[in-house]
N, C-alpha and C positions, 0 to 999 in steps of 0.2 A: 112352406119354406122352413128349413131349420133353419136357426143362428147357432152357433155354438163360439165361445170365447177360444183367444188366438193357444191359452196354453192345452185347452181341451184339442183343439186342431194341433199342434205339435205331437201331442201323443197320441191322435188317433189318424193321423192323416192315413194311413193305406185306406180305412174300413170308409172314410168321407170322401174318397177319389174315388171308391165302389159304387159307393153313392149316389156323386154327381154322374159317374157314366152311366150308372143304371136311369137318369133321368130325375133325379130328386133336385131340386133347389137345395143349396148347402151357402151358409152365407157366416164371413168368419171375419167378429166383432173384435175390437180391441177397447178397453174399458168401456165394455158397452154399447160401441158405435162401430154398425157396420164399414167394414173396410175392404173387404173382397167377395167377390163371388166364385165359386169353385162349379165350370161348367163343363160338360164335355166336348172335346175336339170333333169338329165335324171334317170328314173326310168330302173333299172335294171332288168334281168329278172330273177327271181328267181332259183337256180339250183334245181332240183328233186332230191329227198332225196329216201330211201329204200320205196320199197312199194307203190312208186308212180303210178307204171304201175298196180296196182291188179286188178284184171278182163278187163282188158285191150289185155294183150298175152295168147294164147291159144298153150299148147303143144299135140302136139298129141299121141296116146296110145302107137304107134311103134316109137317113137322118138329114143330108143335107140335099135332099133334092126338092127341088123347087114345087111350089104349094101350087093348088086346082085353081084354076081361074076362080069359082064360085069363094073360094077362100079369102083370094086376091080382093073380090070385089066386096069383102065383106068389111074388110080392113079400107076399103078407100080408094084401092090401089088398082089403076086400068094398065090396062096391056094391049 
C-alpha cells in the first residue's frame, strides 16, 4: 500500500489514478493520517431487460402437452 501526503497527491494526482486503476493500493494522508483511499471504479454488469434472450430459447411444439401416465404416477398423480 502506498501512503503518499495530500500535497504530494495534488501534484501528482494523473500518475496515482494510473496507479489505483492499474490495481495498486494508493492511500492519501493529511498530516500524517490517512484520509482517503484512491480505488478503481468497477464497472457493473448490466441486468437483461425483456427480450433479451430472443432467438436465443427454443420451445418445442408439444411443450404443453400432457405428461405419460408413468410420469403422472411418479408425481402422485392418478388418472
Amino acid at each position: 500500500m502506498k501512503t503518499v501526503n495530500l500535497h504530494t497527491a495534488q501534484t501528482h494526482l494523473s500518475r496515482l489514478v494510473d496507479e489505483a486503476a492499474a490495481g495498486h493500493d494508493v492511500v492519501i494522508a493529511k498530516s500524517g493520517k490517512p484520509m482517503v483511499r484512491l480505488v478503481p471504479v468497477t464497472t457493473s454488469s448490466r441486468r437483461a431487460g425483456f427480450g433479451s434472450l430472443r432467438g436465443k430459447i427454443r420451445i418445442s411444439k408439444d411443450f404443453d402437452a400432457p405428461l405419460p401416465d408413468d410420469l403422472l404416477r411418479a408425481f402422485g398423480i392418478k388418472r
